[in-house]
BAFI-3210 file (N, C-alpha, C; in Angstrom, 3 decimals, decimal comma, padded with zeros to 6 digits):
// residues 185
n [1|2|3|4|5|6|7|8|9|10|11|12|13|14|15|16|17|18|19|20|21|22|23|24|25|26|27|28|29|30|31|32|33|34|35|36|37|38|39|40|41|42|43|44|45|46|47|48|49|50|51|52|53|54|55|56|57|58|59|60|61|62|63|64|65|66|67|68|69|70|71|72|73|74|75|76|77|78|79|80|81|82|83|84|85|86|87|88|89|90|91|92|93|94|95|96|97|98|99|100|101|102|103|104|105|106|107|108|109|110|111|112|113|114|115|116|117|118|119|120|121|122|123|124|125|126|127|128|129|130|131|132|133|134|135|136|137|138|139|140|141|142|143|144|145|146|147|148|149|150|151|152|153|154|155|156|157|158|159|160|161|162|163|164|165|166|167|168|169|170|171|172|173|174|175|176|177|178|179|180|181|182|183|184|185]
n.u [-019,624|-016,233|-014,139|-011,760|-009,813|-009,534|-008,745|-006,465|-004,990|-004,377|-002,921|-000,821|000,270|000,594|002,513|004,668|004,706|005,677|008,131|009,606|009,472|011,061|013,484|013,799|014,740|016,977|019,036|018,972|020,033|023,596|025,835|029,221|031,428|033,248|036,242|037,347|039,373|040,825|041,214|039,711|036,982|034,344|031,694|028,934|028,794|026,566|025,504|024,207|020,493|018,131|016,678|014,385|012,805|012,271|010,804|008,990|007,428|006,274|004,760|002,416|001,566|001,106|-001,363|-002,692|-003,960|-004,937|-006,977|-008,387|-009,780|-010,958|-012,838|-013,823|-015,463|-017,094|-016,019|-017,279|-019,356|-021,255|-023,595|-025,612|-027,060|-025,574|-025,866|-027,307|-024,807|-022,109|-019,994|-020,559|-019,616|-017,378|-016,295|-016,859|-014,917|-012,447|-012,270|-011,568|-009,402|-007,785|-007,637|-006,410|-003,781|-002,879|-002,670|-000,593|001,484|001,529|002,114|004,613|006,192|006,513|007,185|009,797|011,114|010,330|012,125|014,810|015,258|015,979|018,799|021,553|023,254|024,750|027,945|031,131|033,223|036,171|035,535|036,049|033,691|031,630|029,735|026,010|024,966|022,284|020,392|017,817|016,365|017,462|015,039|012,900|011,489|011,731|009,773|007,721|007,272|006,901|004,041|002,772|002,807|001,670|-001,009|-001,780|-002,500|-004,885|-006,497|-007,625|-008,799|-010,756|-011,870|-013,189|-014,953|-016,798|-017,560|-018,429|-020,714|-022,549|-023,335|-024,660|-028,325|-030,408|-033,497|-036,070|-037,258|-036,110|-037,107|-040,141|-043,254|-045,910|-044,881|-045,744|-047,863|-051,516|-054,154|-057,603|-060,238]
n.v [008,732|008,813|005,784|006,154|004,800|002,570|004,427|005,159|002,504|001,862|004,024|003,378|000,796|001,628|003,515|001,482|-000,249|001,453|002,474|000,041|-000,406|001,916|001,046|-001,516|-000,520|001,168|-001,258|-002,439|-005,804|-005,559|-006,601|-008,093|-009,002|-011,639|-013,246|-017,031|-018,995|-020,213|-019,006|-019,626|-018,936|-015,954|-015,084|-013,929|-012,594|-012,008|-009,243|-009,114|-009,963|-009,251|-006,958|-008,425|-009,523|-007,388|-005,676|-007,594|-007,637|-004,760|-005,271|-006,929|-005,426|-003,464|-004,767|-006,121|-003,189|-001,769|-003,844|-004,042|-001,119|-001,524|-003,545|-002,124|-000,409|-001,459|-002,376|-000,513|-001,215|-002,930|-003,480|-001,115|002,023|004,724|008,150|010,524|013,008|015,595|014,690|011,797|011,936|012,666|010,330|008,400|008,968|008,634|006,356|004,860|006,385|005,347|002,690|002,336|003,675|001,507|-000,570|000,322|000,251|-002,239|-003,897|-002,334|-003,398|-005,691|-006,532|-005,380|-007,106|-009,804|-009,433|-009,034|-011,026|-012,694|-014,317|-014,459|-016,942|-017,009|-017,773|-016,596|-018,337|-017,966|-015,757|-012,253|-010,587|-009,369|-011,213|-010,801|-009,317|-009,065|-006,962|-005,277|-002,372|001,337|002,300|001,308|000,005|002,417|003,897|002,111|002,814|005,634|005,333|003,963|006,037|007,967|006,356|005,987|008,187|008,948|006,663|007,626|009,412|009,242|006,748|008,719|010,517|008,501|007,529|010,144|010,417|008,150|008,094|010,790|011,223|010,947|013,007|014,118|017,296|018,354|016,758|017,423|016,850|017,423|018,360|019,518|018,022|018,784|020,638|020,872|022,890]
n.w [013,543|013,054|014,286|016,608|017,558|015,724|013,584|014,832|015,063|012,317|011,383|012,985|011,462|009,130|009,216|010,289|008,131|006,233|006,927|007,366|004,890|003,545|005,342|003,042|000,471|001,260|002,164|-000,398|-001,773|-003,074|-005,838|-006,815|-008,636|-008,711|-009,395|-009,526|-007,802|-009,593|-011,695|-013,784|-014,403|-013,866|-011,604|-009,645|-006,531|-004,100|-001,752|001,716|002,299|003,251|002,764|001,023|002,969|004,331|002,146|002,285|004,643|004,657|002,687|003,973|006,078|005,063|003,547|005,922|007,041|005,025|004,975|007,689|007,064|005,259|005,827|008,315|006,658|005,213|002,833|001,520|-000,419|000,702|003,823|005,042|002,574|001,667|003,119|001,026|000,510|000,359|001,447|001,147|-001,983|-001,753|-000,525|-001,978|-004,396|-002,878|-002,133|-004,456|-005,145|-002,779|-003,433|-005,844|-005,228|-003,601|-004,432|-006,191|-004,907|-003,390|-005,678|-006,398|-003,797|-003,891|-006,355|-006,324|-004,101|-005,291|-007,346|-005,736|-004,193|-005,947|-007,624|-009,932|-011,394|-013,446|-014,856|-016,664|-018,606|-019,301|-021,120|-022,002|-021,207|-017,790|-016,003|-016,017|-013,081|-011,544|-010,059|-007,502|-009,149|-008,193|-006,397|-006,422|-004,237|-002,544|-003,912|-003,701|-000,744|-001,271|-002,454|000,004|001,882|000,580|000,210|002,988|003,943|002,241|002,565|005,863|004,906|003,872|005,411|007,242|005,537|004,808|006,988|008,140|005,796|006,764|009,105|009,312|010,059|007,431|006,481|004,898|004,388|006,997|008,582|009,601|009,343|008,302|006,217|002,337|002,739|002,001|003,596|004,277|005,938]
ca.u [-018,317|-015,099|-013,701|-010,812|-009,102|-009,315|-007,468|-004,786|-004,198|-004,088|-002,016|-000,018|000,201|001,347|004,046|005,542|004,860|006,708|009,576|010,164|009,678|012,431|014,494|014,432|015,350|018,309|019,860|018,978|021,481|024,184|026,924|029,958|032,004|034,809|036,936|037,619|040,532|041,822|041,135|038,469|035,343|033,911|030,571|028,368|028,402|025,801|025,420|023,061|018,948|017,677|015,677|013,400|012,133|011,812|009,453|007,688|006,941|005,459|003,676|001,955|001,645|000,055|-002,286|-003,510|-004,212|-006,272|-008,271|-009,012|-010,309|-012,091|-013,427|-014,731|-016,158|-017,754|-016,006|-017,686|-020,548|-022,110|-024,419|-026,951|-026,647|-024,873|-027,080|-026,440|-024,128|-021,031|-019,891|-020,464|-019,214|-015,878|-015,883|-016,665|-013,303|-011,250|-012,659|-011,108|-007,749|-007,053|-007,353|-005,077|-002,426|-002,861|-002,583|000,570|002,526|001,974|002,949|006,061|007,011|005,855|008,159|011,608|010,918|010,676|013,648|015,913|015,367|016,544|020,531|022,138|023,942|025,968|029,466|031,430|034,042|037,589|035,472|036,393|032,735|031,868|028,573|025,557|025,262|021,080|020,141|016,884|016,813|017,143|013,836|011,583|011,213|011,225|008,283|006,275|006,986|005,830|002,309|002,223|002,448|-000,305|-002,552|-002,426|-003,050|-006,132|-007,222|-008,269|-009,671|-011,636|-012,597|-013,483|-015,435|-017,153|-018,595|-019,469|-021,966|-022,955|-023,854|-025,662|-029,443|-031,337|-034,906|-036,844|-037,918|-036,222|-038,148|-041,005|-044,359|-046,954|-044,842|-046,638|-049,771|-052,517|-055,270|-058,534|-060,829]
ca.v [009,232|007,385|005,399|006,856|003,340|002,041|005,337|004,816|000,939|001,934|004,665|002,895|-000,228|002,101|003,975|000,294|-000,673|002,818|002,366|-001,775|-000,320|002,619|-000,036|-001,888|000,583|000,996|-002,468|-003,382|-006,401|-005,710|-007,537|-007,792|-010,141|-012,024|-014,448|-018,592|-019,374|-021,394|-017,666|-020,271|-018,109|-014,932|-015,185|-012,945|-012,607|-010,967|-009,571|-009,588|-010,814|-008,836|-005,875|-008,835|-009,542|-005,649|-005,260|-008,781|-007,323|-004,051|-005,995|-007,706|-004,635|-002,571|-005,150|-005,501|-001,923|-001,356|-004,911|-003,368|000,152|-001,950|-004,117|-001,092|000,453|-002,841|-002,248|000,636|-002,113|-003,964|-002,628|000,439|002,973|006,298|009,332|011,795|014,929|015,941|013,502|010,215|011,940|012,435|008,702|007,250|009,514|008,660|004,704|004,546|006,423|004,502|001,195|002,738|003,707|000,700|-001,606|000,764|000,077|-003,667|-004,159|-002,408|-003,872|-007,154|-006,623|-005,475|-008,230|-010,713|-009,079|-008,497|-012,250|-013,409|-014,032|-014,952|-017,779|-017,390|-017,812|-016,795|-018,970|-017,936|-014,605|-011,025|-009,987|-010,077|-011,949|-009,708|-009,360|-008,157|-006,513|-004,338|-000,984|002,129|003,161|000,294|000,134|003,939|004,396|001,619|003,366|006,873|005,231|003,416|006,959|008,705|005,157|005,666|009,690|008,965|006,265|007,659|010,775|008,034|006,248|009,671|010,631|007,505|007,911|011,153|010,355|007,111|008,822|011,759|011,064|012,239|013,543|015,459|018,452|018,332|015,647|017,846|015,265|017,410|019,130|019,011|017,261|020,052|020,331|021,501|023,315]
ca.w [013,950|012,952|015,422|016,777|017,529|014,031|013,330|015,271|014,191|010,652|011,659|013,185|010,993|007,782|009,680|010,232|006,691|005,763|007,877|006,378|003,100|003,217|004,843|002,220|-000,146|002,161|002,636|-001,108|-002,218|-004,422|-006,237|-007,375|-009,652|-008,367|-009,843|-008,775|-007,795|-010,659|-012,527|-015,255|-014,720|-013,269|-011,162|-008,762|-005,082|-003,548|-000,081|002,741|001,452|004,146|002,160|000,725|004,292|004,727|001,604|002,235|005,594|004,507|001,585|004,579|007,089|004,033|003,653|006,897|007,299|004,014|004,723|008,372|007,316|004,345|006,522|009,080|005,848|004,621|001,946|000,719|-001,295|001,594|004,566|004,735|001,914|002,197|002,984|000,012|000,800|000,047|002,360|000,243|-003,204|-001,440|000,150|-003,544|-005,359|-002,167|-002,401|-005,804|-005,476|-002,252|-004,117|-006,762|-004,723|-002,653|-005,495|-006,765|-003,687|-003,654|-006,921|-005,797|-002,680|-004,576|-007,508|-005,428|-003,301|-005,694|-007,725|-004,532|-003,923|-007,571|-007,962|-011,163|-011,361|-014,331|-015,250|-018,277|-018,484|-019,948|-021,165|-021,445|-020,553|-016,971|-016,219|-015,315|-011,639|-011,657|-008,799|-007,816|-009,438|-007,090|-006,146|-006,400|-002,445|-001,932|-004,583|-002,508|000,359|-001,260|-002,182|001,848|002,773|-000,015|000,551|004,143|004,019|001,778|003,512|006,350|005,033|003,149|006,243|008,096|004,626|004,618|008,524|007,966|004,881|007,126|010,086|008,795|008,968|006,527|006,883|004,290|005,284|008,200|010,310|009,756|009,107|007,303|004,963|001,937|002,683|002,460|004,561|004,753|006,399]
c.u [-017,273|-014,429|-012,265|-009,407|-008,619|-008,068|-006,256|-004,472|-004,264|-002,935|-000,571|000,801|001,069|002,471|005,083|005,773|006,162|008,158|010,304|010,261|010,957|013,558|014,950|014,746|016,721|019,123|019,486|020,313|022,122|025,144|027,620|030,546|033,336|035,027|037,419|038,870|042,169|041,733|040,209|037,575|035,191|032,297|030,178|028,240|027,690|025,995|024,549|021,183|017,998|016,393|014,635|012,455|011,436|010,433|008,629|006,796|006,072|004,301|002,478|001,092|000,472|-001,216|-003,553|-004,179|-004,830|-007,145|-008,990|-009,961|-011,293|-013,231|-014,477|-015,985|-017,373|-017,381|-016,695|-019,406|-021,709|-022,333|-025,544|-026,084|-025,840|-025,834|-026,618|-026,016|-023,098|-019,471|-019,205|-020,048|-017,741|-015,445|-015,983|-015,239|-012,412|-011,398|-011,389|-009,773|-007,225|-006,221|-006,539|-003,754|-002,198|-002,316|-000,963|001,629|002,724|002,364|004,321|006,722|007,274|007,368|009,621|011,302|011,158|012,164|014,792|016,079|016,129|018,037|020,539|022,942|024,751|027,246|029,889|033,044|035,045|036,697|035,607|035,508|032,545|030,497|027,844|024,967|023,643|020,927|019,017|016,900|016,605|015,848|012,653|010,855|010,550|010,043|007,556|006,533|006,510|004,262|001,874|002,087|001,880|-001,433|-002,629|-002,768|-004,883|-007,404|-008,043|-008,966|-010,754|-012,353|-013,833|-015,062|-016,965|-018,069|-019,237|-021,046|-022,783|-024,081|-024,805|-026,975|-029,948|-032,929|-035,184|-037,090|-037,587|-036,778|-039,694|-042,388|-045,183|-046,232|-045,350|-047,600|-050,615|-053,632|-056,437|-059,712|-062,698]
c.v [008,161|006,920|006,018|005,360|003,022|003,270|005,096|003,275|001,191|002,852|003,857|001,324|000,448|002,632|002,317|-000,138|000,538|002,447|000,948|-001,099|000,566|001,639|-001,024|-001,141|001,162|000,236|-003,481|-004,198|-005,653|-006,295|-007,268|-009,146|-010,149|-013,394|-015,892|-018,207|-020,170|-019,860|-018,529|-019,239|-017,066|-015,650|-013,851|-013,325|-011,597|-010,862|-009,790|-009,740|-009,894|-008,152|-006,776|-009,142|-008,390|-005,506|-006,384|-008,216|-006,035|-004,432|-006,423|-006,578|-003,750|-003,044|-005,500|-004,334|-001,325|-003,124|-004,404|-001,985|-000,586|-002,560|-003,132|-000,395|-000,509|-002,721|-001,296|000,219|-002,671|-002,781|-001,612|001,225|004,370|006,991|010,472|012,971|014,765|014,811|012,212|010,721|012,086|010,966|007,618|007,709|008,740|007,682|004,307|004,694|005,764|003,123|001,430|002,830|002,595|-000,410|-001,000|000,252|-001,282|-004,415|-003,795|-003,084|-005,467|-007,362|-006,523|-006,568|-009,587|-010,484|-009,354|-010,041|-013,265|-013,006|-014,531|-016,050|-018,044|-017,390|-017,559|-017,004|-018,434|-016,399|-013,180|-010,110|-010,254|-010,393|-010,372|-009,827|-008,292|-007,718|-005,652|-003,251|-000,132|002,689|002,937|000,133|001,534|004,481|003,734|002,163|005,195|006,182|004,527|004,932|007,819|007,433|005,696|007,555|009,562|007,830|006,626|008,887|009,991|007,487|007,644|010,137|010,075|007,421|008,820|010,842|008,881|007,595|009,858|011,011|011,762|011,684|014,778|016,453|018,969|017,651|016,512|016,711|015,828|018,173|018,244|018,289|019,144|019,659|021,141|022,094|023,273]
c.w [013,677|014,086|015,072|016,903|016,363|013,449|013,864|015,204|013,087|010,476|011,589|012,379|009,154|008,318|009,603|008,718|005,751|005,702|007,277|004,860|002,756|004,099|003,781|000,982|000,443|002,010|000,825|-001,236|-003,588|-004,326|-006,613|-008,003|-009,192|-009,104|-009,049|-008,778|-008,379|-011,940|-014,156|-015,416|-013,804|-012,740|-009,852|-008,063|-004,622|-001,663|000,622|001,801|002,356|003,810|001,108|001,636|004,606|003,680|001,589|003,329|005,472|003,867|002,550|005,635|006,135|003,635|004,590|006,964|006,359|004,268|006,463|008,083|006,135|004,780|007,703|007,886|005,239|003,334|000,626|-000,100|-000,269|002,848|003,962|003,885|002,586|002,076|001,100|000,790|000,194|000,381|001,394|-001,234|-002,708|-000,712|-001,384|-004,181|-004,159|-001,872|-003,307|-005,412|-004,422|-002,609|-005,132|-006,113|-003,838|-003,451|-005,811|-005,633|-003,379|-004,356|-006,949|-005,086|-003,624|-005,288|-007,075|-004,678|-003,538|-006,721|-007,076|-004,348|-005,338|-007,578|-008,971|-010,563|-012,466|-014,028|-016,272|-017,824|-019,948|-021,172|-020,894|-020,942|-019,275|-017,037|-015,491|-014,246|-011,721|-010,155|-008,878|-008,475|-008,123|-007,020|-006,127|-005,153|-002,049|-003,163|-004,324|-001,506|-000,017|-001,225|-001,022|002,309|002,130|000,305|001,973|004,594|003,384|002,037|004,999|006,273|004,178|004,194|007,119|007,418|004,716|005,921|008,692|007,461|005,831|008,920|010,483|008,795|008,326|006,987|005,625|004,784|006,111|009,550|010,302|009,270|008,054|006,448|003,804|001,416|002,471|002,990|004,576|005,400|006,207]
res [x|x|x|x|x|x|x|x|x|x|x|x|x|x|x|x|x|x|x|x|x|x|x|x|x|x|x|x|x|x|x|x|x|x|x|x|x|x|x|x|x|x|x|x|x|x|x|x|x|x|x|x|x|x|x|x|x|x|x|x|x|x|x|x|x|x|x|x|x|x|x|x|x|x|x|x|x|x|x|x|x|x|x|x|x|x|x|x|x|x|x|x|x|x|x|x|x|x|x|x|x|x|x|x|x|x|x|x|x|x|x|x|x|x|x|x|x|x|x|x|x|x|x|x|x|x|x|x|x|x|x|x|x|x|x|x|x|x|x|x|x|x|x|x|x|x|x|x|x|x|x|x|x|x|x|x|x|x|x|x|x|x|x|x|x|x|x|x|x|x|x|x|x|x|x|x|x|x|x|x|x|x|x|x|x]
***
């Protein structure tokens, strides 16, 4: 039986990761180009830094919460085998695409994160171009926070999956002893 606990800290551990991640998708920085005061050069001011904290913090929250249910599972490799049923062919597909979408979402948060944190520092001096003022793209945050909330849907139908086929014993026959032996008379 899956623990019901573990469910609700993983639960609860992706909703938070969620919630940091569409904040930062919210509060990304952006910039604008203002001019010195002597009117020599253009440069970029950015505003608040905030929404790199937001997706460092999911980055962190998302990880917890797939190294707990990995850790309950033993990782899927280590411990007693799985019984065969139906069971353990849906805990191997829903193994895999967790770690896919799990991987997709940290590579996101990862990537706005370290983006959102990167300012320019140019200047173009006594030019009619203005400098380029980079900033995250829209949607880098809110597409790690879609795969925090498919990883943590298929995670625990993965963990659930995964207890089932673990729990099940199996028995030939049924537990029956002399099926067939034959015997005679």
């Amino acid at each position: 039986m899956a623990s019901k606990l573990l469910l609700i800290a993983v639960f609860v551990l992706d909703l938070i990761a969620f919630g940091l991640a569409v904040a930062a998708e919210q509060r990304r920085s952006t910039a604008k180009i203002v001019q010195d005061s002597e009117v020599n050069y253009n440069y970029c001011v950015y505003d608040s830094d905030i929404s790199t904290g937001y997706g460092v913090g999911a980055f962190l929250f998302l990880m917890v919460s797939q190294a707990l249910v990995m850790a309950a599972s033993k990782c899927f490799c280590c411990g007693k085998g799985l019984n065969p049923s139906g069971s353990r062919a849906w805990a191997v597909i829903l193994f895999i695409v967790c770690w896919l979408f799990f991987l997709i979402a940290e590579i996101c948060l990862l990537a706005g994160s370290v983006r959102n944190a990167y300012h320019t520092k140019y200047r173009t001096i006594f030019s009619e171009q203005p400098p380029s003022c980079e900033t995250v793209r829209k949607g880098v945050f809110g597409a790690g926070a879609a795969f925090i909330f498919l990883n943590a849907i298929v995670n625990k139908f993965y963990y659930i999956c995964y207890s089932s086929a673990r729990d099940k014993s199996f028995q030939a026959y049924g537990g029956e002893t002399g099926v067939g032996m034959r015997t005679y008379k």
